[in-house]
C-alpha positions as CSV (number, residue, x, y, z in Angstrom):
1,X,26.4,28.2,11.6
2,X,23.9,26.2,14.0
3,X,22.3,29.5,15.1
4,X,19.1,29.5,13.5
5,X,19.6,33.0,12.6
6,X,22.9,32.4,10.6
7,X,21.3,29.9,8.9
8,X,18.5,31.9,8.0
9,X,20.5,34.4,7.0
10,X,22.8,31.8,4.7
11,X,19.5,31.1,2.8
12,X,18.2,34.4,2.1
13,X,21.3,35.1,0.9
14,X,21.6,32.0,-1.6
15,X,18.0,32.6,-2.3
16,X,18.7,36.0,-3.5
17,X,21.5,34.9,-5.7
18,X,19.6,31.9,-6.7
19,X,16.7,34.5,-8.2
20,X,18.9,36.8,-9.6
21,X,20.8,34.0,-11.8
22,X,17.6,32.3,-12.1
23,X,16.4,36.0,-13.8
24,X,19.1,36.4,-15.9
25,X,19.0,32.9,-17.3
26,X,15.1,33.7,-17.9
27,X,13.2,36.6,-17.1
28,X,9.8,34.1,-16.9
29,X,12.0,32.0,-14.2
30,X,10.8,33.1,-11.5
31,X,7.5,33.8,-12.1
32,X,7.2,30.5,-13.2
33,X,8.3,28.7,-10.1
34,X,6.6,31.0,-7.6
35,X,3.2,32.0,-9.5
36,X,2.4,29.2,-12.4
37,X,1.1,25.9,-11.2
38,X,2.6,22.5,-13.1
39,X,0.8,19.3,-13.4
40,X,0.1,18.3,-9.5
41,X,0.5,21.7,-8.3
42,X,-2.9,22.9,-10.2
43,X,-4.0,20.1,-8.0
44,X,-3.1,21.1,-4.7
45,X,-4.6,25.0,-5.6
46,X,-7.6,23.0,-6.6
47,X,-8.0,21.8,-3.1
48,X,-7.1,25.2,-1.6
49,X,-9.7,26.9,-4.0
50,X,-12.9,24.4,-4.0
51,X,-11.9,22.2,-1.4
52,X,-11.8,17.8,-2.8
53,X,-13.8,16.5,-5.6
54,X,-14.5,13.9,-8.2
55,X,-15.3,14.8,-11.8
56,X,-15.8,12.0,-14.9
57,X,-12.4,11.6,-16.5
58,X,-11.4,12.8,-19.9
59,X,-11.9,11.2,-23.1
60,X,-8.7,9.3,-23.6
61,X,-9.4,7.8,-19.9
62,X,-12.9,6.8,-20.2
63,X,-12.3,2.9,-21.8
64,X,-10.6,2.8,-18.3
65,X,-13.5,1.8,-15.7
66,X,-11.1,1.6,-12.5
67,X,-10.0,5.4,-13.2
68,X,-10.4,8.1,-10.7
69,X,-10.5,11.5,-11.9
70,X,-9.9,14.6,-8.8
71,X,-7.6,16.0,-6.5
72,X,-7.4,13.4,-3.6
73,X,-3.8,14.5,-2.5
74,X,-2.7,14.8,1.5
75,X,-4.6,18.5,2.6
76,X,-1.3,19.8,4.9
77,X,-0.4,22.1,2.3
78,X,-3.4,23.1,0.3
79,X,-5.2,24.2,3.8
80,X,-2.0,25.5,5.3
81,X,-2.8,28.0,2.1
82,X,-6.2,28.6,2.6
83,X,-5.6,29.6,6.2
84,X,-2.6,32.1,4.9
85,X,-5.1,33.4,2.2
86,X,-7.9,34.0,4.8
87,X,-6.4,35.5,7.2
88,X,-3.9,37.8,5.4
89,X,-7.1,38.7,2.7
90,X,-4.8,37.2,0.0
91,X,-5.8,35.4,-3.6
92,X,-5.3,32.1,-3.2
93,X,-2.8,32.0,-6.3
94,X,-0.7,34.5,-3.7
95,X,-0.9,33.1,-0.9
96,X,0.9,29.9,-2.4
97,X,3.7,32.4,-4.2
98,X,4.2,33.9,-0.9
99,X,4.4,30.4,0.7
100,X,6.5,28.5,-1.7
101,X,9.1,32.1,-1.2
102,X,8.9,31.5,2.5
103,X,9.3,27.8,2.7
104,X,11.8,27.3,0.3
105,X,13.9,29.7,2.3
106,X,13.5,27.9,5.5
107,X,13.9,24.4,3.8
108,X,17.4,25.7,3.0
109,X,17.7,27.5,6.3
110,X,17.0,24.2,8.6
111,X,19.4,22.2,6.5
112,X,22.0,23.8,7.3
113,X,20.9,24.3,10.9
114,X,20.1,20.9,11.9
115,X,21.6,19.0,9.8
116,X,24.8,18.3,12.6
117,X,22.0,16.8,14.4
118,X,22.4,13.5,12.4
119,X,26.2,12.8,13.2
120,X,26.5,10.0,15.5
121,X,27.3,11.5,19.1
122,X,30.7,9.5,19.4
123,X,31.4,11.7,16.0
124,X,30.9,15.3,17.3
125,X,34.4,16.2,17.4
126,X,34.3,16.0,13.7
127,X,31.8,18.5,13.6
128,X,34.3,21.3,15.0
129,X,36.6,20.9,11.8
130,X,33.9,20.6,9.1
131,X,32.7,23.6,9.3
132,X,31.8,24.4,5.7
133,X,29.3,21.5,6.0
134,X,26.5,24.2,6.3
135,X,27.1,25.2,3.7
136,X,27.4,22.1,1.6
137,X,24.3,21.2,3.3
138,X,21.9,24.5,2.3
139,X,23.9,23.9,-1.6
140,X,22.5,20.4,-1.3
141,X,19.2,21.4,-0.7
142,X,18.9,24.5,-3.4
143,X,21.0,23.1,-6.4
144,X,20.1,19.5,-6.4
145,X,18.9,18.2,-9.5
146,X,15.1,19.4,-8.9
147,X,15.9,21.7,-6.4
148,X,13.7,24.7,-8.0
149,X,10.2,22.7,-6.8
150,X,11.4,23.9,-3.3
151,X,9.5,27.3,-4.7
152,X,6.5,25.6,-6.5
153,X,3.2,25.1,-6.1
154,X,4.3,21.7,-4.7
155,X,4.5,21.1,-0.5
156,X,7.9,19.5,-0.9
157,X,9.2,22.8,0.8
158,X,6.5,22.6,3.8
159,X,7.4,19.0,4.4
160,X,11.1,19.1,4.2
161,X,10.8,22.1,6.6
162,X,8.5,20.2,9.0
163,X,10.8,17.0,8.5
164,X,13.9,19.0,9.9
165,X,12.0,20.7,12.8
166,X,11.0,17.0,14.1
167,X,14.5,16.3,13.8
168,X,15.7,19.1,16.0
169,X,13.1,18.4,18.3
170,X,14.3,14.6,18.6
171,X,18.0,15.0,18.5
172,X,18.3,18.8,20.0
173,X,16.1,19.0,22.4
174,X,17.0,17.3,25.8
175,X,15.1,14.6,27.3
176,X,13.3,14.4,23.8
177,X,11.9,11.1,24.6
178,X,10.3,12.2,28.0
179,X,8.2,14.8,25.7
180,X,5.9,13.3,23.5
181,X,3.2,15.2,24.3
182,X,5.5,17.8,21.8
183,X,6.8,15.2,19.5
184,X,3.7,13.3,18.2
185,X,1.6,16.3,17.5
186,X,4.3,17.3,15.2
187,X,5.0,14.3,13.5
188,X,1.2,14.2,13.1
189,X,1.2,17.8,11.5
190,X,4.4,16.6,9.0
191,X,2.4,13.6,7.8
192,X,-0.5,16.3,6.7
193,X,1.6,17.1,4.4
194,X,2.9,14.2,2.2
195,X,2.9,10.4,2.1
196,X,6.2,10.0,2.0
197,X,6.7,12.1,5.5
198,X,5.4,9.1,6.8
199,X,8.9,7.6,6.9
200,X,10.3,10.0,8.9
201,X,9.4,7.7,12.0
202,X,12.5,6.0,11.1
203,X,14.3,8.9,13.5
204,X,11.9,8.6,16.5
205,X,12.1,4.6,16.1
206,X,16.2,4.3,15.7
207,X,16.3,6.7,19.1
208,X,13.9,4.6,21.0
209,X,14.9,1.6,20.2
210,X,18.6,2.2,21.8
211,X,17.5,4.3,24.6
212,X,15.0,1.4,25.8
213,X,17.4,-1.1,24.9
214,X,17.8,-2.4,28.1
215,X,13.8,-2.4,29.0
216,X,11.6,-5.6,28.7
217,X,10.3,-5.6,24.6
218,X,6.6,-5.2,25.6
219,X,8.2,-1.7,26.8
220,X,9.9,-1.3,24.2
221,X,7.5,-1.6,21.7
222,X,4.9,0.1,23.6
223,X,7.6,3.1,23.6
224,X,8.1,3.0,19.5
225,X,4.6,3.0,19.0
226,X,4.2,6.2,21.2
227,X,6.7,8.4,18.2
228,X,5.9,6.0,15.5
229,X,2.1,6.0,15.4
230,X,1.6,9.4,14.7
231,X,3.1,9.5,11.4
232,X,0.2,7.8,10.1
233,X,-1.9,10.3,11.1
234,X,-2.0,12.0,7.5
235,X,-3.4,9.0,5.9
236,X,-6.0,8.5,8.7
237,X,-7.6,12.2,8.5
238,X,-7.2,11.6,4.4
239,X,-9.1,8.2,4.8
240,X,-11.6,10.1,7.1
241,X,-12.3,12.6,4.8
242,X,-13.5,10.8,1.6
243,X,-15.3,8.4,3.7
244,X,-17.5,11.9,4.9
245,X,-17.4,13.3,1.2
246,X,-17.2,10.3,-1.0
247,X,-18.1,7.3,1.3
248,X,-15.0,6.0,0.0
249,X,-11.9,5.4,3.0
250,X,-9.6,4.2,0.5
251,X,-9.8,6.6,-2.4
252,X,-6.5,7.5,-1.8
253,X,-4.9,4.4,-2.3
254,X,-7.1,3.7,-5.3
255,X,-6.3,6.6,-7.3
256,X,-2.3,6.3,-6.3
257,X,-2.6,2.8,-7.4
258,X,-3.5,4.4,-11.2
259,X,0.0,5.6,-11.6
260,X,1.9,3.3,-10.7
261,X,4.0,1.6,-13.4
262,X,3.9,-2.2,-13.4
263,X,7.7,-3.7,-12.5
264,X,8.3,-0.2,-11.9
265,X,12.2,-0.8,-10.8
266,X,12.5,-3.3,-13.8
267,X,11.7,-0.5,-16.1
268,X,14.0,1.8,-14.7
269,X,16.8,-0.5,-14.4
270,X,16.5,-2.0,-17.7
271,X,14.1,-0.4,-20.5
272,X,15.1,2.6,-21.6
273,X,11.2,3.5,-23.1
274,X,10.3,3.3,-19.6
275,X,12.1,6.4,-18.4
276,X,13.6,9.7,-19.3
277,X,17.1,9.8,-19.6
278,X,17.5,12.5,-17.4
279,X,15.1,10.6,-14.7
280,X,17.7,7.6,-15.2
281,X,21.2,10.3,-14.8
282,X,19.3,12.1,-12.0
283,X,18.4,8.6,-10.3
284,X,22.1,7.3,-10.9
285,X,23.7,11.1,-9.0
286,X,21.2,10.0,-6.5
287,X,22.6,6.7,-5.8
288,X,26.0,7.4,-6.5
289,X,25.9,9.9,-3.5
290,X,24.8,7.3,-1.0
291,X,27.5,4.9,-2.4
292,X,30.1,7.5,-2.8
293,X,29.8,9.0,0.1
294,X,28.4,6.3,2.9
295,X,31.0,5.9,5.7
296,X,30.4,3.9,8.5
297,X,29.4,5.2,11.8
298,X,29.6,8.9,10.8
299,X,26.1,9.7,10.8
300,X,23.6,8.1,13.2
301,X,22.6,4.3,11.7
302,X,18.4,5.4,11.0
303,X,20.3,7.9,8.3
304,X,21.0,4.9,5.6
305,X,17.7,3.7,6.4
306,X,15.9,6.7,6.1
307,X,17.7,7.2,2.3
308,X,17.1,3.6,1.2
309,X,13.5,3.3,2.3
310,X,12.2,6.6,1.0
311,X,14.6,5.7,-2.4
312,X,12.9,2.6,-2.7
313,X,9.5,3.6,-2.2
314,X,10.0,6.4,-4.5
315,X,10.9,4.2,-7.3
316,X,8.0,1.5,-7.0
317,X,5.1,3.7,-5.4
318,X,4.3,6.0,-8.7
319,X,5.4,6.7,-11.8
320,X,9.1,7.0,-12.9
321,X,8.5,10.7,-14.9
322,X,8.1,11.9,-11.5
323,X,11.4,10.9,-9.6
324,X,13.1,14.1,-9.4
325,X,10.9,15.5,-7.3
326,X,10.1,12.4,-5.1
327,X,13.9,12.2,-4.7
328,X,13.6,15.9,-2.5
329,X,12.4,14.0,-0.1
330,X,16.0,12.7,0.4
331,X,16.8,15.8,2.3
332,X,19.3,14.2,4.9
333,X,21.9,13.2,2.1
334,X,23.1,17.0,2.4
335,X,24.5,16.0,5.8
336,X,25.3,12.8,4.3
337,X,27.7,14.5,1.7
338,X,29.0,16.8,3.8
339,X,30.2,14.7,6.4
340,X,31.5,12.1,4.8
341,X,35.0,10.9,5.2
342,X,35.9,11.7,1.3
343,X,37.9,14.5,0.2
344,X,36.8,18.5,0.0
345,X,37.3,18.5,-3.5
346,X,35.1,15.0,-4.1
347,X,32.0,16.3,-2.4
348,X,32.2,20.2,-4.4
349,X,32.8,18.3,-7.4
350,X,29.4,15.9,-7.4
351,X,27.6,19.2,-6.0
352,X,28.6,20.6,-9.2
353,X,27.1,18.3,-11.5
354,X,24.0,18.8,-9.4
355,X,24.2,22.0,-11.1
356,X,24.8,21.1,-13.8
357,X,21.5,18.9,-14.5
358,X,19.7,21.5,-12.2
359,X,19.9,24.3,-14.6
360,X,21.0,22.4,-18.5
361,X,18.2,19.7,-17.6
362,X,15.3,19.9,-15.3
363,X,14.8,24.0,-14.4
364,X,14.2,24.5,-18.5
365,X,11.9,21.6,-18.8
366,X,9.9,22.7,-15.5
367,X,9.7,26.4,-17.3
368,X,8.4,24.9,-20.0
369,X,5.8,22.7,-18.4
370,X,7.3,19.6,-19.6
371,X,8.0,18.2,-16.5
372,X,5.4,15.5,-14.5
């Protein structure tokens, strides 16, 4: 199942069953993941359609002097759909149906290919006799509990995808480390695409550290920097950007600063008018997999990491509405699940009430627009 063609093949397949149940629990279904835009996706066709602006906010925002009002969001995606829609002679509005299909197939398709990549190399053996972790892995990655904004307007697809092809490069290519003339134009390209692909460095800094453990630290850091750098890329060309449109290098991190709830954690933790419900069961399957299923050594060390920092920076860096979708960016905790030391039966089961919220929860309130 590491052939990327199998895996390819896995996800067209569960695609194609995913659409046709996804039909017959609403005809509007698919339509509405692959054709209507929802709350930040009208954004991101905004950009694609008339490029970055600012425009005086609505009534209810006006008493608010510090508000910014636009579409100042990472450009990987939106242009990534201009360029599709330009050269293909596409609508806009098609070209991001045709790439949320796409990309959503191969976000499934490199989970399930690369996601062996992440065992620790004293652990490969293991690999030989797990061999339906594939497939957990590409389930992970369609049914979890937002799963369905793999096919939106939204880039979580194109960044997930991007996030899993730096992986292979780093951990499946050979001499991986000697080539970062390849490796930091595509970590440059991921962090386009969202803010959050900035913590993908993790990988690159785990693997340099130990393979340069023995150098002098000046070395060592110089070495880091070389893989880690790059990731910031995205909020450099951003920053460049509105300084050239707006004079304003920071825009981004003023307007993101608008959404963010104060003691953000607090209120999810403790105050129940602070969240959804569903946000708080969705958060706590979340969790439960990287407690349930952590076991030590199996998967290389920047793997727990990687899940606690983006976990944490999800739940303090916007608003709480909004986890289930920055929780896709937890795409490693497929291979995290799958191979764990817990039993068959264990891992299927907490898959299944991924499902379960998946289509009783979040896919109706997405189709219905009710989801932020």
């Amino acid at each position: 199942m590491r052939l990327p063609l199998q895996a390819l093949l896995l996800a067209t397949l569960l695609c194609v069953a995913y659409g046709l149940i996804l039909y017959l629990y609403d005809p509007a279904g698919p339509s509405a993941l692959l054709r209507i835009p929802h709350w930040d996706g009208n954004h991101y066709l905004s950009i694609a359609a008339e490029g970055y602006y600012l425009r005086p906010c609505g009534q209810e925002l006006e008493r608010k002097a510090w508000t910014i009002c636009g579409n100042p969001w990472f450009p990987g995606w939106p242009y990534w759909n201009r360029l599709v829609a330009a050269t293909f002679h596409l609508d806009i509005r098609d070209s991001f149906a045709y790439s949320a299909a796409g990309f959503g197939v191969l976000a499934i398709a490199a989970s399930a290919a690369c996601s062996h990549l992440l065992v620790n190399p004293s652990e490969r053996r293991m690999q030989e006799v797990n061999r339906l972790a594939p497939l957990l892995c590409a389930l992970f990655a369609l049914l979890q509990p937002a799963g369905f904004q793999l096919f939106t307007h939204f880039p979580y697809a194109f960044v997930i995808t991007l996030s899993w092809g730096y992986v292979y490069l780093l951990y499946g290519m050979p001499h991986a480390l000697q080539r970062w003339w390849l490796l930091a134009p595509w970590a440059a390209t991921t962090s386009l695409a969202y803010p959050t692909a900035a913590i993908v460095s993790v990988f690159p800094a785990g693997a340099t550290l130990r393979a340069s453990a023995s150098k002098a630290r000046s070395a060592r850091t110089w070495q880091t920097a070389v893989f880690v750098l790059p990731f910031l890329t995205g909020f450099v060309v951003l920053g460049a950007i509105f300084h050239a449109k707006f004079d304003d290098f920071w825009l981004y991190f003023r307007h993101a600063q608008q959404f963010r709830q104060d003691a953000g954690v607090l209120r999810l933790l403790w105050a129940w008018d602070g969240i959804e419900r569903r946000e708080l069961a969705m958060t706590a399957w979340y969790a439960g997999a990287i407690v349930l299923f952590w076991t030590r050594g199996r998967l290389r060390s920047e793997t727990f990491v990687y899940l606690l920092a983006v976990g944490a920076i999800s739940l303090v860096s916007g608003t709480t509405y909004s986890l289930h979708r920055y929780f896709l960016m937890l795409f490693p905790l497929g291979a995290w699940i799958a191979y764990s030391a817990r039993p068959a039966w264990m891992k299927w089961a907490w898959l299944a009430v991924a499902a379960a919220l998946h289509f009783r929860v979040f896919l109706p309130r997405y189709i219905e627009g009710a989801l932020v």
